[in-house]
PDB file of N, CA, C and O in Angstrom:
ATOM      1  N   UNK A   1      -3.544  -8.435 -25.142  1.00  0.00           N
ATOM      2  CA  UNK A   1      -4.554  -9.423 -24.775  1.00  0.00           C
ATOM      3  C   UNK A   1      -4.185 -10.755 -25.424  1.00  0.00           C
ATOM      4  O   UNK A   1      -3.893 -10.760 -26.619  1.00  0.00           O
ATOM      5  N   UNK A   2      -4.182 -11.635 -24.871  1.00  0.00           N
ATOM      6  CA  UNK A   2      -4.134 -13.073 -25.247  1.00  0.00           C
ATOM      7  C   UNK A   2      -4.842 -13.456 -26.052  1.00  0.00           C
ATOM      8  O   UNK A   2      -5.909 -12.859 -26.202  1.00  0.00           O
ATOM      9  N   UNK A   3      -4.478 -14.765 -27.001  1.00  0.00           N
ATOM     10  CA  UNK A   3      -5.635 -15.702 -27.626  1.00  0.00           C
ATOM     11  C   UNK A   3      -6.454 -15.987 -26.883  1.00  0.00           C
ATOM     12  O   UNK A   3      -6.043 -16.459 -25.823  1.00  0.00           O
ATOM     13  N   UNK A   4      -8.349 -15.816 -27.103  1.00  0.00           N
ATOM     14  CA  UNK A   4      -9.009 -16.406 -26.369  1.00  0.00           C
ATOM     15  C   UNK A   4      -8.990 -17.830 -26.497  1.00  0.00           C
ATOM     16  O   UNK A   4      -9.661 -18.411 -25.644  1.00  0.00           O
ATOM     17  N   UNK A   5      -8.222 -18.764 -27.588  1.00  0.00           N
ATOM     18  CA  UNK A   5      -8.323 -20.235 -27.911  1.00  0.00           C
ATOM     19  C   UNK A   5      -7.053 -20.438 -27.145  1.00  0.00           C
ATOM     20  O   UNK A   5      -7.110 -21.618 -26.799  1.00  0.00           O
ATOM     21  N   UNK A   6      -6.171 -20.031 -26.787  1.00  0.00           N
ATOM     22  CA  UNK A   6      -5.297 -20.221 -26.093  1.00  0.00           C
ATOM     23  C   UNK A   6      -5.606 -20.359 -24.291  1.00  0.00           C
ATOM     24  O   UNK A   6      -5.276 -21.164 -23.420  1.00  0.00           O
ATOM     25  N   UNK A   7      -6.214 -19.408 -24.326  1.00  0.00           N
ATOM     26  CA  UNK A   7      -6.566 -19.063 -22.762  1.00  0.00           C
ATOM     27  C   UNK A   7      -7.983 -20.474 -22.598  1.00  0.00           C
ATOM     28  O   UNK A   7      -8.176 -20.934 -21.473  1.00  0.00           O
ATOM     29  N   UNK A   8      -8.412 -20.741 -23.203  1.00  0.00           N
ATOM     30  CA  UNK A   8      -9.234 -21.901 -23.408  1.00  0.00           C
ATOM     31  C   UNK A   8      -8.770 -23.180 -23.555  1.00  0.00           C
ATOM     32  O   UNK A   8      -9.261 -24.141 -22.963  1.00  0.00           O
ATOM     33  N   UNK A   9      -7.711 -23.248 -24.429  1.00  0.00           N
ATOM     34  CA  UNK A   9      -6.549 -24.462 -24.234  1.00  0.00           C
ATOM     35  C   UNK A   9      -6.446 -24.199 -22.648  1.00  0.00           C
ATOM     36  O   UNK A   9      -7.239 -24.831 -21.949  1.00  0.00           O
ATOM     37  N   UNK A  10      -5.711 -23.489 -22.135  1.00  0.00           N
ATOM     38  CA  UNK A  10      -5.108 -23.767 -20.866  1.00  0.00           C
ATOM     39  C   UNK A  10      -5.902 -23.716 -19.802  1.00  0.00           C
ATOM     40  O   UNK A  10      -5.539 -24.229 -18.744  1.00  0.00           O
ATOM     41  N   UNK A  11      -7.077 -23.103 -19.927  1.00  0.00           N
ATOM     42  CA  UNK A  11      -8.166 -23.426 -18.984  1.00  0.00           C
ATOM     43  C   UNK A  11      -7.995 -25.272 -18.547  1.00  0.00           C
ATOM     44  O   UNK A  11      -7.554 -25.797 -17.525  1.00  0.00           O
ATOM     45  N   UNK A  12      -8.647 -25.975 -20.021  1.00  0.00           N
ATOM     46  CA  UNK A  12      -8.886 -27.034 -20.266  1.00  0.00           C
ATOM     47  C   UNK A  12      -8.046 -28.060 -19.530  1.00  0.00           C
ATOM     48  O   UNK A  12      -8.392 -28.970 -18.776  1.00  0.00           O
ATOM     49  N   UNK A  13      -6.481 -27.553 -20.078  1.00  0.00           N
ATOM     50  CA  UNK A  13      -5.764 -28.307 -19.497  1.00  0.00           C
ATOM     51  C   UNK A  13      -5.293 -28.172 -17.705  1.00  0.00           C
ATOM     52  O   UNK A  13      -4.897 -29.039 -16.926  1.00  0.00           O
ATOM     53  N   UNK A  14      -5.452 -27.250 -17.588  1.00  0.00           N
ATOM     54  CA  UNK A  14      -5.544 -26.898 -16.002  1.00  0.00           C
ATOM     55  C   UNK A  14      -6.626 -27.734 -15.205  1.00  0.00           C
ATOM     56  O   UNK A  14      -6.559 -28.336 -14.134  1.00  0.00           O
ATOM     57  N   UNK A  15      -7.839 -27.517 -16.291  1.00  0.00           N
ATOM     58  CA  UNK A  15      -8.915 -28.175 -15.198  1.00  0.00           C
ATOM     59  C   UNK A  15      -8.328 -29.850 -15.894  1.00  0.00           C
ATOM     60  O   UNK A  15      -7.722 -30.378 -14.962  1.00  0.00           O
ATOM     61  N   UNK A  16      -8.314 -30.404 -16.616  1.00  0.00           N
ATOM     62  CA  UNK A  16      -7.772 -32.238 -16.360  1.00  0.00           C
ATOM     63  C   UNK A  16      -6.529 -32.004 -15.328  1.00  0.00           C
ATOM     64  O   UNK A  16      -6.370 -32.909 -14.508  1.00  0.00           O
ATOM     65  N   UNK A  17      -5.697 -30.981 -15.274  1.00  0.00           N
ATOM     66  CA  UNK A  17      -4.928 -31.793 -14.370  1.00  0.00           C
ATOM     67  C   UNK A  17      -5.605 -31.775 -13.397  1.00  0.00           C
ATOM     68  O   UNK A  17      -5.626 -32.982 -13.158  1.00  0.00           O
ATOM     69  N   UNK A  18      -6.332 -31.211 -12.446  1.00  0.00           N
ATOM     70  CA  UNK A  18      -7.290 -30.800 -11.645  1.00  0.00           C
ATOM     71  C   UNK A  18      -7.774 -31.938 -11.310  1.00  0.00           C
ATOM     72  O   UNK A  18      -7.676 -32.307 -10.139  1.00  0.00           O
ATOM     73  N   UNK A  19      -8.413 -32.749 -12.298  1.00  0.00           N
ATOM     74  CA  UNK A  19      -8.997 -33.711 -11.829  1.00  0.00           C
ATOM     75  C   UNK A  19      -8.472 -34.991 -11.711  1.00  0.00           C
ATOM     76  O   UNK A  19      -9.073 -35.774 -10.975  1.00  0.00           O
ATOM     77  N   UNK A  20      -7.292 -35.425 -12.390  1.00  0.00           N
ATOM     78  CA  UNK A  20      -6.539 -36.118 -12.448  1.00  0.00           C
ATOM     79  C   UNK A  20      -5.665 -36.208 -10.824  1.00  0.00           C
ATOM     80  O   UNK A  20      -5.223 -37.271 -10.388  1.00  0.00           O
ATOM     81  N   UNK A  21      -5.532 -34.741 -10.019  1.00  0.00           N
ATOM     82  CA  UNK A  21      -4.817 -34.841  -8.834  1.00  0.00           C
ATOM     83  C   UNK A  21      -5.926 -34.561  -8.231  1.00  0.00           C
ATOM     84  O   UNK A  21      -6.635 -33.708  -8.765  1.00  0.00           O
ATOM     85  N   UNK A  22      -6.379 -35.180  -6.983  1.00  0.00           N
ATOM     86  CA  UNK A  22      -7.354 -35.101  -5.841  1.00  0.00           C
ATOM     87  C   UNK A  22      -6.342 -34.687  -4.461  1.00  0.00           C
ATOM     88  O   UNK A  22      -6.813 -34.659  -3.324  1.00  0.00           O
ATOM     89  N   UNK A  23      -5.190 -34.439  -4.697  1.00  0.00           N
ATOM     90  CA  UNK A  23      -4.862 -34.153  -3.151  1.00  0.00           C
ATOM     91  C   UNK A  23      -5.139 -33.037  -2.716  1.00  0.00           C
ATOM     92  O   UNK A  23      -4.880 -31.974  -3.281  1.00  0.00           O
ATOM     93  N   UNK A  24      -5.889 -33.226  -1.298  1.00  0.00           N
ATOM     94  CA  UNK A  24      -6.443 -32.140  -0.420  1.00  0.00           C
ATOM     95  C   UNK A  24      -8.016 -31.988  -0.725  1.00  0.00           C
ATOM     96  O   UNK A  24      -8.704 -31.068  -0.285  1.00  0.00           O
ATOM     97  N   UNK A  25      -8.512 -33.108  -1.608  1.00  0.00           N
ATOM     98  CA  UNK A  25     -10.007 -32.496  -1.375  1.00  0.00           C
ATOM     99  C   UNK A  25     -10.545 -33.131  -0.023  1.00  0.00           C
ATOM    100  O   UNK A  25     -11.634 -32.741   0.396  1.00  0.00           O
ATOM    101  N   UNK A  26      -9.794 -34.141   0.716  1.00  0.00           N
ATOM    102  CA  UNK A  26     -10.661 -34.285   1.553  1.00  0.00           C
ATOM    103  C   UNK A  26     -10.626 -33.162   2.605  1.00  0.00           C
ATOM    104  O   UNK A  26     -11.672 -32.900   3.199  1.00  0.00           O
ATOM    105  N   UNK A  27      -9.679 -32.589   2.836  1.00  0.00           N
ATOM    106  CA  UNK A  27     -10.098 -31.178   3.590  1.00  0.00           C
ATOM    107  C   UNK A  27     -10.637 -30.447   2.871  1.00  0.00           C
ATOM    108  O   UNK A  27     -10.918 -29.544   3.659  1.00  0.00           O
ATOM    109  N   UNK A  28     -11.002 -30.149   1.951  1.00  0.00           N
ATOM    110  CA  UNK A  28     -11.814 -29.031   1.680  1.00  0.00           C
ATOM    111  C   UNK A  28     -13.135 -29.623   1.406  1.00  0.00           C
ATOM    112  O   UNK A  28     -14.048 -28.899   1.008  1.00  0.00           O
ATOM    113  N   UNK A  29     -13.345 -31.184   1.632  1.00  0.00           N
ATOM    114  CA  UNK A  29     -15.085 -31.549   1.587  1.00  0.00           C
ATOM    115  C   UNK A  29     -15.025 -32.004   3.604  1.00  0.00           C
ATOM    116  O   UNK A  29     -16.057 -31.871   4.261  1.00  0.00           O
ATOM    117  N   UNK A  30     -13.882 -32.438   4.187  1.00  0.00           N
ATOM    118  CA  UNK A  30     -14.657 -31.974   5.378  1.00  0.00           C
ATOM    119  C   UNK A  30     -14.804 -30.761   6.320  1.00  0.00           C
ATOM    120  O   UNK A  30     -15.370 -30.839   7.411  1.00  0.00           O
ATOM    121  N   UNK A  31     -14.166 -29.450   5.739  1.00  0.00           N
ATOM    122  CA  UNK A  31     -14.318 -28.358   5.891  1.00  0.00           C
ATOM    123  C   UNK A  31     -15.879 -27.258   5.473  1.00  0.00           C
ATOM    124  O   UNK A  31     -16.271 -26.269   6.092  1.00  0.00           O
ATOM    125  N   UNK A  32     -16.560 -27.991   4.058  1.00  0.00           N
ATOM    126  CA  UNK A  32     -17.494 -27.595   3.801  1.00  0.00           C
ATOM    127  C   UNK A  32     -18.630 -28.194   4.524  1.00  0.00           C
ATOM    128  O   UNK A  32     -19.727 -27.636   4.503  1.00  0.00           O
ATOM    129  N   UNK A  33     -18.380 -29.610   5.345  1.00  0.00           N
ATOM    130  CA  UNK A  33     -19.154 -30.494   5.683  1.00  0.00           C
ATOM    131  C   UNK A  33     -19.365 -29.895   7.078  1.00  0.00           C
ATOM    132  O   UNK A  33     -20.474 -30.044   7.591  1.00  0.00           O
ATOM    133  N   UNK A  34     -18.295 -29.153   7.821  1.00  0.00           N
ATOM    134  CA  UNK A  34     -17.900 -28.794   9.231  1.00  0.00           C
ATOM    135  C   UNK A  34     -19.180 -27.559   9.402  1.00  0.00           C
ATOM    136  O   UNK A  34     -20.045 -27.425  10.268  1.00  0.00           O
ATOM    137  N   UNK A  35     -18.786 -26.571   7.883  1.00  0.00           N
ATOM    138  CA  UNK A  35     -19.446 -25.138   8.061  1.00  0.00           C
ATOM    139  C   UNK A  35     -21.145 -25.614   7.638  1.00  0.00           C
ATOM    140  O   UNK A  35     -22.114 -24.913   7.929  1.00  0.00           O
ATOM    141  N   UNK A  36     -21.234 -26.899   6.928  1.00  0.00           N
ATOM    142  CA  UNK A  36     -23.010 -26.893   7.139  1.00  0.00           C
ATOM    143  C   UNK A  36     -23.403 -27.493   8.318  1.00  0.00           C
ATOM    144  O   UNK A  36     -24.590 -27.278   8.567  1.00  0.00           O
ATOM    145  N   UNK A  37     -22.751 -28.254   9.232  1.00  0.00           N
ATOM    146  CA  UNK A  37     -22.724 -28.643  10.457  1.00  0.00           C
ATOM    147  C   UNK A  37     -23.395 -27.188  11.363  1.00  0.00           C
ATOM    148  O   UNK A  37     -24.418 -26.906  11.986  1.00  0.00           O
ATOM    149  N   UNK A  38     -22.302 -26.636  11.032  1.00  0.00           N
ATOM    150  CA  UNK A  38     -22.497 -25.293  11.978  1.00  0.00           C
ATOM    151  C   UNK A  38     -23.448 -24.676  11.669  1.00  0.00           C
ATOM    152  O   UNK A  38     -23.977 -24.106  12.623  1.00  0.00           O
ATOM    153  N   UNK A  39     -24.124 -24.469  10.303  1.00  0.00           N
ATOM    154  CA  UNK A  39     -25.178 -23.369  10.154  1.00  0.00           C
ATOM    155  C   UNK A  39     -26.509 -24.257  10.361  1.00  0.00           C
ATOM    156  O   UNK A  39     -27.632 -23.753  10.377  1.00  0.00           O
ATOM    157  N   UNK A  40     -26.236 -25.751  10.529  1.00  0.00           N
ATOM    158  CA  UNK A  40     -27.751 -26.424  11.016  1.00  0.00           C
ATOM    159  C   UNK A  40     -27.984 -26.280  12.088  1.00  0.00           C
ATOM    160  O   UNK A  40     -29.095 -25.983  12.527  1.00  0.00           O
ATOM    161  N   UNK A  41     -26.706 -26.511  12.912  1.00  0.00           N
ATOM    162  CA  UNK A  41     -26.939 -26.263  14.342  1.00  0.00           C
ATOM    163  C   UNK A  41     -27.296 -24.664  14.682  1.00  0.00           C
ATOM    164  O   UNK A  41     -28.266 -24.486  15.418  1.00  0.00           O
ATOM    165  N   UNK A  42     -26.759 -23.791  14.318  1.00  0.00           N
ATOM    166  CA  UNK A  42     -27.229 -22.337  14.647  1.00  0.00           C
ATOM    167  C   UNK A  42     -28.987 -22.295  13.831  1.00  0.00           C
ATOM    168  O   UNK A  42     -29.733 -21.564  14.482  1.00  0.00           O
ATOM    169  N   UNK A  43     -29.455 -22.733  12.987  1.00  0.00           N
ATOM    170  CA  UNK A  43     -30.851 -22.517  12.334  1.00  0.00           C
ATOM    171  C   UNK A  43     -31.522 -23.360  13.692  1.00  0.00           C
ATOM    172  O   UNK A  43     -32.565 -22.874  14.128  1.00  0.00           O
ATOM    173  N   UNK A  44     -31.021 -24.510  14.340  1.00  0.00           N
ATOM    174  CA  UNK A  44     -31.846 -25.384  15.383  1.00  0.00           C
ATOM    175  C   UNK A  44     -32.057 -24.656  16.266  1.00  0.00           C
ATOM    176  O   UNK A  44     -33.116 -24.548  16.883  1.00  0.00           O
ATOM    177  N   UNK A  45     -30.772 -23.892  16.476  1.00  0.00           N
ATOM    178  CA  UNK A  45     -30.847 -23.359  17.795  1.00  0.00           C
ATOM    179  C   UNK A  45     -31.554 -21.888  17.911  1.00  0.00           C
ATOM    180  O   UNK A  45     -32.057 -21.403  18.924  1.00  0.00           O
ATOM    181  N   UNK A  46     -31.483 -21.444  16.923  1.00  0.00           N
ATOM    182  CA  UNK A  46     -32.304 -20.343  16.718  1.00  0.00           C
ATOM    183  C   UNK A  46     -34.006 -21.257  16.879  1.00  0.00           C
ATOM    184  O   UNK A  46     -34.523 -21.067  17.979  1.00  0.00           O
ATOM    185  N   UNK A  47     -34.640 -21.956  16.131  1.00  0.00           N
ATOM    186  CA  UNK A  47     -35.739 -22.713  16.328  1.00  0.00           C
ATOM    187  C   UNK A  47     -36.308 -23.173  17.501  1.00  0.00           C
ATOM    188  O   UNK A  47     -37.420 -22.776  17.848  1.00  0.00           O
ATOM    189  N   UNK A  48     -35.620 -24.023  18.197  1.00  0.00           N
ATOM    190  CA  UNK A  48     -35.768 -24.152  19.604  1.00  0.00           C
ATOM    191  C   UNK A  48     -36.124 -22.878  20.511  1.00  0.00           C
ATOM    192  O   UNK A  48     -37.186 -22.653  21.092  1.00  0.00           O
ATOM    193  N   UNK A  49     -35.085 -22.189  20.482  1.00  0.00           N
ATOM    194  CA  UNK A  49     -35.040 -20.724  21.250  1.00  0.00           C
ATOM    195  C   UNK A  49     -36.567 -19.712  20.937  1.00  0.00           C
ATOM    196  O   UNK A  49     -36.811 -18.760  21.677  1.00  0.00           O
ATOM    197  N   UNK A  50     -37.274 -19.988  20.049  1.00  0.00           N
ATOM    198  CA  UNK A  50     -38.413 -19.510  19.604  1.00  0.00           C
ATOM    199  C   UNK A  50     -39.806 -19.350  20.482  1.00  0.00           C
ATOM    200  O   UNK A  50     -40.329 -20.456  20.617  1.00  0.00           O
ATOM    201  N   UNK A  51     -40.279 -18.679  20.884  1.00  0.00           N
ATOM    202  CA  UNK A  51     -41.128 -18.888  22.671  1.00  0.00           C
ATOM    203  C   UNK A  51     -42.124 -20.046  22.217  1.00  0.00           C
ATOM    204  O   UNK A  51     -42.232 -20.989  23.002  1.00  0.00           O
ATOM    205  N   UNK A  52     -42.983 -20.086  20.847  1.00  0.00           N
ATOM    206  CA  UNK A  52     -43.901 -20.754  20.458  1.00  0.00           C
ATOM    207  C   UNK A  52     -43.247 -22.554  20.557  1.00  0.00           C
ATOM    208  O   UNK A  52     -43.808 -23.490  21.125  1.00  0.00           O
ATOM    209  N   UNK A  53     -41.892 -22.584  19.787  1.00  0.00           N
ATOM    210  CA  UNK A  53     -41.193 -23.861  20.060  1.00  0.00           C
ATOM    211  C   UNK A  53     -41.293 -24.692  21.704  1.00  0.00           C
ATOM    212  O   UNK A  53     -41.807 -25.723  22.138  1.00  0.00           O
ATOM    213  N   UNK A  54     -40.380 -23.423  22.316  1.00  0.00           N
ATOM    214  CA  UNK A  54     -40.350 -23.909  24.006  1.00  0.00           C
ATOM    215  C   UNK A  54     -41.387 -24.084  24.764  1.00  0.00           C
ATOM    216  O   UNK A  54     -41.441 -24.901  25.684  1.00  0.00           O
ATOM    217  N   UNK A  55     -42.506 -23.127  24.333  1.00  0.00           N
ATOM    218  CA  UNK A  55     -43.733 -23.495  24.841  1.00  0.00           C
ATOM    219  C   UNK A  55     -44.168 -25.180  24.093  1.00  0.00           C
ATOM    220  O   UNK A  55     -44.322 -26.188  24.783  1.00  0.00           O
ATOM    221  N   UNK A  56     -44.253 -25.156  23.118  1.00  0.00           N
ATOM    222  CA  UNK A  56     -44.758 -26.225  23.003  1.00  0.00           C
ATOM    223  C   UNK A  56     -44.111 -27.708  23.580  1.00  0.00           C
ATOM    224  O   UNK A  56     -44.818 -28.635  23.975  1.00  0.00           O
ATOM    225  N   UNK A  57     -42.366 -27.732  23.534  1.00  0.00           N
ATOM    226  CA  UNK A  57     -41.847 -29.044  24.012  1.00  0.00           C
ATOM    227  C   UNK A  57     -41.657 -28.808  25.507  1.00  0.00           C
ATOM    228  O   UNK A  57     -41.132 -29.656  26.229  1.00  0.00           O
ATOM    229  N   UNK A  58     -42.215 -27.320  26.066  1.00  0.00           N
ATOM    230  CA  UNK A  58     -42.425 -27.600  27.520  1.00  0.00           C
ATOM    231  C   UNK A  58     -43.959 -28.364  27.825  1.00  0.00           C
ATOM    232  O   UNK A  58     -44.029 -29.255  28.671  1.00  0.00           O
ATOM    233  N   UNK A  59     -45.065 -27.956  27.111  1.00  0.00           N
ATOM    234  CA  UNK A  59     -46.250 -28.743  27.638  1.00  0.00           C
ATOM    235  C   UNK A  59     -45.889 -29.884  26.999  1.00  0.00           C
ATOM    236  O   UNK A  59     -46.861 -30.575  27.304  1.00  0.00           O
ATOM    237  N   UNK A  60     -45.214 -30.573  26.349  1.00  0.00           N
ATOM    238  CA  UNK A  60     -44.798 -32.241  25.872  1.00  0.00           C
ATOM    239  C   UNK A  60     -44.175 -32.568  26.639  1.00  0.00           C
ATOM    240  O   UNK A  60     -44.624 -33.638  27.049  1.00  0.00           O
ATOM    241  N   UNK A  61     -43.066 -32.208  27.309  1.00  0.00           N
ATOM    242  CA  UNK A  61     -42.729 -32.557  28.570  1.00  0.00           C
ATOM    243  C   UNK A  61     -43.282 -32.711  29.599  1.00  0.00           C
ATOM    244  O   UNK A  61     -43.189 -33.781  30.199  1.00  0.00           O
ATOM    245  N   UNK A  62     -44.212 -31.381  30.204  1.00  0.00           N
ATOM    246  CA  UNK A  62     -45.079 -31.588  30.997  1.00  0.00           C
ATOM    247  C   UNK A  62     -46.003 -32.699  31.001  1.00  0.00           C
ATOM    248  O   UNK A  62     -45.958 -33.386  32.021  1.00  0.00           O
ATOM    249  N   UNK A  63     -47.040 -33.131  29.883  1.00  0.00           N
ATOM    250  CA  UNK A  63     -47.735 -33.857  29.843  1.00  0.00           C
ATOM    251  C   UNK A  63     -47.013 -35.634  29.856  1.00  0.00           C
ATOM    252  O   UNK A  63     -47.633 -36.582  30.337  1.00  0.00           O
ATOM    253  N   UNK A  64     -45.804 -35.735  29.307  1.00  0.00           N
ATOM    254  CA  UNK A  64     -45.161 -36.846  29.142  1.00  0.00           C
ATOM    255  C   UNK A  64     -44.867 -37.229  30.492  1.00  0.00           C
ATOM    256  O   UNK A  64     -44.733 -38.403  30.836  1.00  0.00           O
ATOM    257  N   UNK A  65     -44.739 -35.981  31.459  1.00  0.00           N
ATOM    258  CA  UNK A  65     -43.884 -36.712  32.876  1.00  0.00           C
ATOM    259  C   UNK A  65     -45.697 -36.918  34.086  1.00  0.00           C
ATOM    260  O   UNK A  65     -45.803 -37.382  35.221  1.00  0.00           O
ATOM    261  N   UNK A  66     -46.499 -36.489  33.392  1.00  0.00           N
ATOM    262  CA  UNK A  66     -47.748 -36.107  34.316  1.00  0.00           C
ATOM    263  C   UNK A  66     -48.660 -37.775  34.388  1.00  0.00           C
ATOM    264  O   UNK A  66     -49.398 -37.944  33.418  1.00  0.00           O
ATOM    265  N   UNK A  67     -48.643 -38.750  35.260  1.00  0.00           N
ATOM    266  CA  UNK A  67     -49.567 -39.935  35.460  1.00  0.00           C
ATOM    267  C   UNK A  67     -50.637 -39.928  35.069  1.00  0.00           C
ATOM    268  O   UNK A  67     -51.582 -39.249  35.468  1.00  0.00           O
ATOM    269  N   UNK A  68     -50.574 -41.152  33.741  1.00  0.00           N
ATOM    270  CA  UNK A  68     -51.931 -41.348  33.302  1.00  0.00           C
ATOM    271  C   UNK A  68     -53.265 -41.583  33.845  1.00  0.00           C
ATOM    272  O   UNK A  68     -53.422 -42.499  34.653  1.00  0.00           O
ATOM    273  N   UNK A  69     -53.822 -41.163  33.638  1.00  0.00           N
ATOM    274  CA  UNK A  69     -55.086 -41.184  34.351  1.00  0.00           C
ATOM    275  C   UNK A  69     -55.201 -39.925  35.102  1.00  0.00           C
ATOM    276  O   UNK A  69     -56.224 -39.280  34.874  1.00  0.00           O
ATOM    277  N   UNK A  70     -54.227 -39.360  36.091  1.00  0.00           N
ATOM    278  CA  UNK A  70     -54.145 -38.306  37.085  1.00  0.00           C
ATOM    279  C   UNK A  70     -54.634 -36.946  36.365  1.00  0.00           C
ATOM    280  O   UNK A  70     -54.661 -35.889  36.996  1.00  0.00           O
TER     281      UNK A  70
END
């Protein structure tokens, strides 16, 4: 088994170089950006799809296209 002050040194120094080099985070922040894209759109679309939802933005529709007064 290793020094744990050793394995802690090199943690340390692993993570500064880490931060010191940024190449490739922008794919991996617009990759994380892509997959919350996707799970908003699947939570919407699940929402919408809901009978209580469709019922309701069908009578908003209905009533929006129906002449005032009529």
């Amino acid at each position: 088994m290793e020094n744990p002050t050793a394995i802690v040194a090199l943690l340390v120094a692993r993570l500064a170089a880490l931060a010191r080099d940024d190449e490739g985070m922008s794919t991996v922040e617009y990759a994380i950006g892509l997959i919350a894209a996707a799970a908003f759109a699947g939570l919407l679309f699940v929402i919408i799809n809901a009978p209580a939802v469709m019922g309701a933005l069908t009578g908003l529709i209905q009533r929006s296209l129906t002449p005032a007064g009529g």
